[in-house]
C-alpha positions as CSV (number, residue, x, y, z in Angstrom):
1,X,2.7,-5.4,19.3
2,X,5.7,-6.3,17.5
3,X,9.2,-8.2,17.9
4,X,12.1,-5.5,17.4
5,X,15.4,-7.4,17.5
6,X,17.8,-4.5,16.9
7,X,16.0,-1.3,18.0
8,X,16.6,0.8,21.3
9,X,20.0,0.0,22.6
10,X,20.8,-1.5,26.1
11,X,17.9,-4.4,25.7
12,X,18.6,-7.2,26.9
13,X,17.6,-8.8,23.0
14,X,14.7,-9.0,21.3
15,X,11.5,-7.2,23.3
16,X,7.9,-5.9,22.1
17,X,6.9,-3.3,20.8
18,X,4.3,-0.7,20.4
19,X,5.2,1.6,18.2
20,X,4.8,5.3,18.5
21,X,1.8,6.2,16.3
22,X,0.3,2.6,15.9
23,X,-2.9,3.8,17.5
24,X,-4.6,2.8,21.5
25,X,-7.8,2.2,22.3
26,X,-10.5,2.7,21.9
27,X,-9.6,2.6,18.2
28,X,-7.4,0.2,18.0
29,X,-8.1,-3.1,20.1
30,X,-5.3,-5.4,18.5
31,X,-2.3,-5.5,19.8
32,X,-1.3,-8.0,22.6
33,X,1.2,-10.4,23.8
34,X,0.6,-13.9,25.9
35,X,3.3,-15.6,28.4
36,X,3.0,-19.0,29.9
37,X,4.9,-19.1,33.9
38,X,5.1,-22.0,36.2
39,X,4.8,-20.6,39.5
40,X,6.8,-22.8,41.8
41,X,4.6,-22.5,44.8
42,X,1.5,-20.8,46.3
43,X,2.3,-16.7,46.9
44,X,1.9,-13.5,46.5
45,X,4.1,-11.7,43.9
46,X,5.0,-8.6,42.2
47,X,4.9,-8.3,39.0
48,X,8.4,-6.0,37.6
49,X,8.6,-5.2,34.1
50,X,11.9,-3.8,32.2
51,X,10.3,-1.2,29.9
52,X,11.2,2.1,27.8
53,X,8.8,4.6,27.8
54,X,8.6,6.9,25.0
55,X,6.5,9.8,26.8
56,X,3.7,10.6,29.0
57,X,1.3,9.6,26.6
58,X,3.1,6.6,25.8
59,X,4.3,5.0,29.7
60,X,1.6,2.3,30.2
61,X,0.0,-0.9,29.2
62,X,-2.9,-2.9,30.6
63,X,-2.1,-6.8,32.3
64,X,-4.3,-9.9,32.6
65,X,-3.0,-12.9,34.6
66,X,-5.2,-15.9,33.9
67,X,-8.8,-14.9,34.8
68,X,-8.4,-11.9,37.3
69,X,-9.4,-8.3,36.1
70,X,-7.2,-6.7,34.4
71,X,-5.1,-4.0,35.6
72,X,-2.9,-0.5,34.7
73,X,0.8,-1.2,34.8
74,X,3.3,1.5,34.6
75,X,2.0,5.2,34.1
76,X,5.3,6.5,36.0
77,X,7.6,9.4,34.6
78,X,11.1,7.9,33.2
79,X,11.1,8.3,30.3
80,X,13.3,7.3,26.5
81,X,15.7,5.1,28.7
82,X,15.1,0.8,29.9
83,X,14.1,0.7,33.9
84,X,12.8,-1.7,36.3
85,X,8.4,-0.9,37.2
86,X,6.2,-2.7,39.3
87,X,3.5,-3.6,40.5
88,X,1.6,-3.4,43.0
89,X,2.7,0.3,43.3
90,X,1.4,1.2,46.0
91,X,1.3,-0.7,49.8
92,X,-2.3,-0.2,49.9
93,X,-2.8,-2.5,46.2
94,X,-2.5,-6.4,47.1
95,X,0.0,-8.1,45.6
96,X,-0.9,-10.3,43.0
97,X,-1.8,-13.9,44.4
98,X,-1.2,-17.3,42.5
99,X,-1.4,-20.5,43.3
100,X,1.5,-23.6,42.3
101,X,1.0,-24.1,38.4
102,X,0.8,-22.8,35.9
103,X,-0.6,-19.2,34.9
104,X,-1.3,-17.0,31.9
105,X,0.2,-13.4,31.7
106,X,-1.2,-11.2,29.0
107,X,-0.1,-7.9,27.9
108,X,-2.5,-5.5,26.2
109,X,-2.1,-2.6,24.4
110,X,-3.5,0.5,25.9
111,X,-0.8,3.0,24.2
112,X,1.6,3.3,22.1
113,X,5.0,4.4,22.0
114,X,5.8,1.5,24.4
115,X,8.5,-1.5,25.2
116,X,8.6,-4.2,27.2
117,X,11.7,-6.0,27.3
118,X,11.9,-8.5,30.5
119,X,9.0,-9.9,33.3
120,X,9.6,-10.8,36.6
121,X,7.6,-12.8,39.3
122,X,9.2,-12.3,42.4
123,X,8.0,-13.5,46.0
124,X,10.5,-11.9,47.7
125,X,8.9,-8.4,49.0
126,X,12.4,-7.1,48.8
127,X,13.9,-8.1,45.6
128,X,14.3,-5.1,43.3
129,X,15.7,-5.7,40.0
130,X,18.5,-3.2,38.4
131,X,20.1,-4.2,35.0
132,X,19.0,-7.1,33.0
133,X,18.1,-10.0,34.7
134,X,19.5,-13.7,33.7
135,X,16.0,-15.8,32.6
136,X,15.0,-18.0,35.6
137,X,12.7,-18.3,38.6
138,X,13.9,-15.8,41.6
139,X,12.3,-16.6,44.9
């Protein structure tokens, strides 16, 4: 993963970046990127992501939050333009749980051709996010 601070237009600044052609695994296990988050309270959250997909083949990365298995985020179909992804996807996933403190969130490569340019932990089952977000803790 890399810092790009003047690549795709309409990020919201600097984001990371996998470039196209940099290699997944299994051959290539480098590549990740670590966030600290105070979580303000005990709840369960979903996890949205402001990310530029480059194709099919390039529309996902793997997540770790402190010690829980790790899990798929993204794999949907808009591509070569910034949008809003979460997760859990589905009703039928959990949401993630946390409890007050502070937590871990790492970011793995699992292909390339991939951008991640803002992270959101929102407890509000509602909340969806649309342009770029101001930095802060939503409810």
């Amino acid at each position: 993963m890399v810092v790009v601070s003047n690549g795709v237009e309409g990020a919201s600044g600097a984001y990371l970046e996998i470039p196209e052609g940099a290699g997944n695994p299994p051959k290539v296990e480098a590549g990740k990127a670590v966030f600290t988050v105070d979580v303000p309270e005990d709840g369960a959250f979903t996890l949205w992501c402001r990310v530029w997909w480059e194709d099919e083949c390039g529309n996902s990365f793997t997540v770790k939050i402190d010690d829980q298995p790790a899990f798929l985020f993204g794999e949907d179909a808009t591509y070569k333009t910034w949008h809003w992804v979460k997760y859990p996807v589905a009703r039928t996933t959990p949401p993630i749980k946390l409890a007050k403190g502070s937590h871990t969130l790492t970011f793995h490569n699992r292909e390339d051709g991939v951008r991640l340019d803002q992270v959101l932990l929102s407890a509000d089952k509602r909340f969806v996010p649309v342009e770029i977000e101001t930095p802060g803790i939503r409810p």
